[in-house]
N, C-alpha and C positions, 0 to 999 in steps of 0.2 A: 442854565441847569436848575430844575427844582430843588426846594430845598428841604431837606428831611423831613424839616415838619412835614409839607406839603404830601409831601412820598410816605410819610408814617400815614396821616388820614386817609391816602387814596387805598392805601393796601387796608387801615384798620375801616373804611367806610365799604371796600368792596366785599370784605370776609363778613360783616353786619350785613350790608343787602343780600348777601346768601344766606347767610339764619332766617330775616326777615321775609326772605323769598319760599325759605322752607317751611316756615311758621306760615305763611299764608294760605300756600298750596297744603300745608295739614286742613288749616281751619278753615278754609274753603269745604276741602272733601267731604269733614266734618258735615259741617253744616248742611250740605248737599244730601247726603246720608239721612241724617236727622230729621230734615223736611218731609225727602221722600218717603220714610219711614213714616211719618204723620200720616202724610195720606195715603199709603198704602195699610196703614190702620183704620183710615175712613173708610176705605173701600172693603176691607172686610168684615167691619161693622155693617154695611149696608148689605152683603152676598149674606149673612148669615141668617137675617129673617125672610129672605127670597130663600134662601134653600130650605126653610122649615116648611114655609106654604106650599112648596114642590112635593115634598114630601106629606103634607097633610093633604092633596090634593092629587092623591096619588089614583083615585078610581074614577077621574075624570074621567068621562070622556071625547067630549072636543077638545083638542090639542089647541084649536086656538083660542079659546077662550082661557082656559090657563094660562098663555105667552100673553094674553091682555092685560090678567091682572098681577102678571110678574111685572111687566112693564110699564103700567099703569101707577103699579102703587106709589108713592112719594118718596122720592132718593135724597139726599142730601145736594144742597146745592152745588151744582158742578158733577156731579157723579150721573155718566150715562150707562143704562142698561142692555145690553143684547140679550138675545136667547137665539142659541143656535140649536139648529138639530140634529137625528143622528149622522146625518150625512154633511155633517159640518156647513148645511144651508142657512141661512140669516131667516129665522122666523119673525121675530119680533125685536123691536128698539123702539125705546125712550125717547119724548120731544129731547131730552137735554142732546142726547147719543145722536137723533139725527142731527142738531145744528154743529156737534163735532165733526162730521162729516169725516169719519173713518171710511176708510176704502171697506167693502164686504172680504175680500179677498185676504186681507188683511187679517182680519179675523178670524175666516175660516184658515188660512194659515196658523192661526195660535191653536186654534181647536186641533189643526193635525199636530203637530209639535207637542203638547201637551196630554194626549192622548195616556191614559193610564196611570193621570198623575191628579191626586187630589186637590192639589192647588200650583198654579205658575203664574211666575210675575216677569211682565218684560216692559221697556221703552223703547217707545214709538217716534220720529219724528216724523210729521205730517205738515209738508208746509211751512214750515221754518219754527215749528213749533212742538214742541215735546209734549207725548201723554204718557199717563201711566195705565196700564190695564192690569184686571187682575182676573184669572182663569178659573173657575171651578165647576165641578162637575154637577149636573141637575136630573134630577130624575123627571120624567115627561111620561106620566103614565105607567107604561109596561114598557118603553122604551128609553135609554138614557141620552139626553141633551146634554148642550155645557150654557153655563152662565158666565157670561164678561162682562163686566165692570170697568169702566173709564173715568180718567177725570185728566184735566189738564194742567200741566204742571207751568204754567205760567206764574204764576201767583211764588212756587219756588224759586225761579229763574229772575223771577222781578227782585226776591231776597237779594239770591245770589247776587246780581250786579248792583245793589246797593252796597253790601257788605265789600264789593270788589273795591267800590269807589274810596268807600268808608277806609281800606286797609290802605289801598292807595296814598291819601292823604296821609293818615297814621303813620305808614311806614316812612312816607319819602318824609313830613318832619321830621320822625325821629331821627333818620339816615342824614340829615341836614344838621339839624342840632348835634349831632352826636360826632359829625365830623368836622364843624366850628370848636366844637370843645377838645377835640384830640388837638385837633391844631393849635390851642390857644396852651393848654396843656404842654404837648410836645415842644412849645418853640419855650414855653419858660422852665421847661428840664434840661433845654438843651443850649441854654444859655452858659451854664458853666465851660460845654464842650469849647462852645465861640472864644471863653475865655481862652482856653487852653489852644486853641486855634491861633489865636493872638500871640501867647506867650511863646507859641515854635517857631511864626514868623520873625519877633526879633530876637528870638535866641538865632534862629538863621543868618540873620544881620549883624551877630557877630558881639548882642547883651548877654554874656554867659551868668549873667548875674538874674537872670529874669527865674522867679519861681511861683508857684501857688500857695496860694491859702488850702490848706488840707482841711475841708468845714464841710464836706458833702458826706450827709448818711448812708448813700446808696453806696453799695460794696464796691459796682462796677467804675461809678464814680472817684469812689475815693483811691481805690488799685490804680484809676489812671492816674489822679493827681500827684500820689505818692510815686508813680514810678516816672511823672514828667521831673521831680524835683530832684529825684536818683541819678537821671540820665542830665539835668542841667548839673549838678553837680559834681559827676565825672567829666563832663565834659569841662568846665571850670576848672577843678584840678588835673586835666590831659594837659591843657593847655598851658598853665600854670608852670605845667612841668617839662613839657617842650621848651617854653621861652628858658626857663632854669633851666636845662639841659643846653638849648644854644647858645647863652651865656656862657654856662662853665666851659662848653666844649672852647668857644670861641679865645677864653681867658685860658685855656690849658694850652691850646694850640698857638696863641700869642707869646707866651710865657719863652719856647724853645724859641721860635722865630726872633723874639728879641735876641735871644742871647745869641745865634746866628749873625745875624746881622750887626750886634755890637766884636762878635769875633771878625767879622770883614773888616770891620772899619780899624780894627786892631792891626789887623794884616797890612793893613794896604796903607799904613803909616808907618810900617817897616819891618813890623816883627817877622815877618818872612824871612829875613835877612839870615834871622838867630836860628838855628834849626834845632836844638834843644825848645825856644818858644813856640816855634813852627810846629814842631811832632805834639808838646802840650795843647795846643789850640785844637787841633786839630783831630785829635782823640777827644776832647770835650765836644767837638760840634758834630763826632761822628756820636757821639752820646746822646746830645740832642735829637739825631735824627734818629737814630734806634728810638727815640723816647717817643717821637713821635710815630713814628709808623706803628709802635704797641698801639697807642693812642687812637689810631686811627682803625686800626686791627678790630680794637676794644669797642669802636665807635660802629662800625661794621658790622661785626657780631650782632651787638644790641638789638638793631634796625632791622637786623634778618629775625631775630627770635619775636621782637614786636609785629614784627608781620605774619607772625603763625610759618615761619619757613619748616617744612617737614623734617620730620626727626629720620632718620635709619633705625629703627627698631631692629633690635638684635634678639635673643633667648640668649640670653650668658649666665652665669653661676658668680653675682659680686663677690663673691668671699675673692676669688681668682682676680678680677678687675682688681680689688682693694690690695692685693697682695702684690700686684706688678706696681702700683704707686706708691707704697709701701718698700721694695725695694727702688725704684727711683730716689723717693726720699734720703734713702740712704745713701743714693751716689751723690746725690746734690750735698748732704751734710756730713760729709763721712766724722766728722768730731761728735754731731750731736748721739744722745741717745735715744732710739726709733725702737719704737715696741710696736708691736702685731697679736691681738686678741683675736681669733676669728674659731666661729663656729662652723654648723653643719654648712652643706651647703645653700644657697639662697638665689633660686632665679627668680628672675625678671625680664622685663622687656625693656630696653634704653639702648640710646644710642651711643656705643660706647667711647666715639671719641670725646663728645658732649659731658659724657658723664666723666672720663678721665682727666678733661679740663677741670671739671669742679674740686676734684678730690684734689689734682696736682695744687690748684691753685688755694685751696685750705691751708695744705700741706708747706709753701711757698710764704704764705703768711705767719705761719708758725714759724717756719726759718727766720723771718725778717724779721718780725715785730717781737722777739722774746731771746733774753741771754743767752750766749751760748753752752752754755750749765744747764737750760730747761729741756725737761725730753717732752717728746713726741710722740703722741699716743693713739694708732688706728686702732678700730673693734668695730668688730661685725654682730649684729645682734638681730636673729631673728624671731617674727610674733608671730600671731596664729594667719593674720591677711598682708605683714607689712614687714619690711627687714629695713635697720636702723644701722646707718654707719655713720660712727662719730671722727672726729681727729680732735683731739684736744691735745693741751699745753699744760705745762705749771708754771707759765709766767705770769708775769705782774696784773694780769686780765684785763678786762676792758670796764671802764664805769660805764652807770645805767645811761647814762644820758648821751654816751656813744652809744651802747647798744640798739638805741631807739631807733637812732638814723643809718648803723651799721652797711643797711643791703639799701642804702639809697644814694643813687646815681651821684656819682663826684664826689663821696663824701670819706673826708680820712680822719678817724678819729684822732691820729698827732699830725697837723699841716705840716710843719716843716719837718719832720723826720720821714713822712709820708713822702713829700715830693724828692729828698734827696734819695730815698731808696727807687724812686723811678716809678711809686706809685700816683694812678689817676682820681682811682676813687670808684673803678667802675667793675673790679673782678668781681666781689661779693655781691653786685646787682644783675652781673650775667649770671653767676652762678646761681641766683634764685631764679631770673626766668628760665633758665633751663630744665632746676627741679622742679619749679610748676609746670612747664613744659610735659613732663613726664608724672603729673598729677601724684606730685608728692610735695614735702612741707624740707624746710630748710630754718633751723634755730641757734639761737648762741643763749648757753649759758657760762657766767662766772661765778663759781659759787666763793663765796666770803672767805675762805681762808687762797682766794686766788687764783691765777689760772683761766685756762676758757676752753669750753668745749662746743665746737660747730656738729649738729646734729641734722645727717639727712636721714627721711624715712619717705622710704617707697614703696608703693603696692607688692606685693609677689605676683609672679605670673602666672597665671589660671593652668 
């Protein structure tokens, strides 16, 4: 396969030998034009003092002796004379006219065509060889003649194919030079590309560490470099975060499995026996395995929302969604105190079990993580393109440096209170891929005197 450069010259040499081709074929015509133009100005430099002595010579009367000294008198070199008469007959021609060796017929042919016309010009070819003639009318006496004038255009023809040769040369060097220098050109512009050619190949091989120098002027240039070092770098932290993801997942799924398998070994040294230890055992490992299949639920979920799994878009009125998890709240806590702020109402487009899970699972965190004295606070709040529904708390809140990691996968801001309440670390990172899912934003503030409010805001619906 050729290679760019190559393919840039043949395409930028072939659009040049078409200018070249057009510039030639101009300045050919040109010149052709030009030439003929000369001598068709010699020729009627020489008709003009022939038709004065026609006309001084007007009370002749031997007809041939006038066609003598039309024809006779000294023409310029190369310039042959006819004189025809009224009946477009060849009277008279010049030694130059006969060694042209014009056909008669030829002639009297111009004399009918031109008939009525004070001067015409045509070309001739005779023999592989081009003349020009030039027509005009003569007076002979009491009767009107015509005068023709010839000359050969060899002398322009002999131009012409030098100037061909001339361009010939001219152009094919230039179209030569001109496409060693795109080439030479092209391959050292497009040497950065080869970098970056290189740098995909072992990023393919599995170097996620591989990036560019971002040092190239050219915009196109540098948008590519800057977006190869975007794309290495997502992908470095994709990856980064898979292995962390099969890690925790592996250590979270480990975690019950031990405790499993230390409860068998427990059994099966006798405590079965005791059936007070037997029912204790045995509710803990059906604990474990609730904990895990959440786990697993949790891990499911993820994988489907990472793979873009489609939403069921609904048109529903959130204020109504917020108000049925609002009342759930309250069966789940019936001691806490659950308040409900909600305005007008507020459509959208979401899929409402997706969205129910988010709210339920705020809601669910605010139970667990805060005294039973803290209330619990939904509000619906709508803007001119977006409607904001918050759940906040006035417990102890979260410090900044939770916050940071809050909606990232496995992570619980108190570990060991975390895991005894059967938390994994992974509700607050579905719940964000879901309201990005639904091209909205998802926030946690605590403000200074305590407390925490999780804020979603969503589009409205058109």
């Amino acid at each position: 396969m050729r290679s760019l450069a190559v393919r840039l010259a043949v395409w930028y040499g072939g659009g040049i030998a078409l200018v070249l081709l057009l510039l030639a074929g101009f300045l050919y015509a040109a010149l052709d034009t030009y030439l003929t133009g000369q001598a068709l100005t010699l020729l009627r430099a020489q008709a003009l003092p022939l038709q004065r002595l026609a006309e001084q010579e007007r009370t002749v009367a031997d007809l041939r002796a006038l066609t003598s000294q039309i024809t006779e008198r000294p023409a310029a070199t190369g310039v042959g004379v006819f004189v025809l008469g009224p009946n477009a007959q060849l009277l008279a021609q010049s030694r130059q006219a006969a060694q042209q060796s014009l056909p008669e017929a030829l002639i009297a042919q111009l004399r009918g065509l031109s008939r009525g016309k004070q001067e015409d010009v045509t070309k001739v070819n005779v023999n592989g060889q081009r003349f020009l003639l030039l027509y005009r009318p003569l007076p002979l006496g009491t009767r009107s003649g015509a005068l023709v004038l010839s000359t050969s255009l060899e002398p322009v023809d002999a131009t012409l194919s030098g100037f061909l040769r001339i361009l010939a040369i001219g152009f094919g060097s230039t179209l030569l030079v001109t496409s060693l220098v795109v080439i030479f050109i092209t391959r050292a512009k497009l040497r950065p590309l080869r970098d970056i050619a290189a740098k995909y190949r072992r990023l393919g091989e599995g170097d996620l560490a591989q990036r560019i120098d971002v040092d190239q002027p050219t915009t196109e240039l540098h948008q590519l470099q800057e977006s190869f070092n975007y794309m290495a770098q997502k992908l470095e932290e994709s990856w980064h975060r898979q292995r962390q993801f099969a890690a925790d997942a592996s250590h979270e799924l480990r975690t019950p499995l031990t405790s499993l398998a230390g409860y068998i070994d427990v059994l099966k040294k006798g405590a079965k026996n005791d059936a007070a230890t037997l029912d204790r055992i045995l509710d803990t490992m059906r604990g474990e395995v609730d904990r895990m299949t959440g786990l697993v639920r949790d891990l499911v979920s993820l994988a489907r929302l990472d793979a873009g799994d489609d939403l069921r878009l609904r048109r529903v009125d959130l204020s109504r969604l917020v108000e049925d998890v609002y009342e759930q709240t309250k069966a789940l806590a019936p001691e806490r105190e659950v308040n409900l702020r909600s305005g007008e109402g507020a459509w959208v487009e979401v899929d409402v079990d997706r969205m129910r899970q988010v709210l339920l699972n705020l809601a669910d965190n605010a139970i667990k993580y805060t005294p039973r004295e803290a209330h619990i606070n939904f509000a619906v709040q709508r803007y001119d393109s977006t409607v904001q529904v918050s759940v906040a708390d006035n417990g102890p809140g979260i410090s900044p440096a939770d916050r940071e990691h809050l909606f990232d996968r496995f992570y619980r801001a108190e570990q060991s209170r975390s895991r005894e309440k059967g938390g994994a670390g992974l509700g607050l990172a579905i719940a964000k891929k879901i309201v990005e899912a639904h091209k909205g934003t998802i926030d946690v503030v605590s403000p200074a005197e305590g407390g925490s409010i999780f804020a979603i805001r969503l589009p409205l619906a058109s």
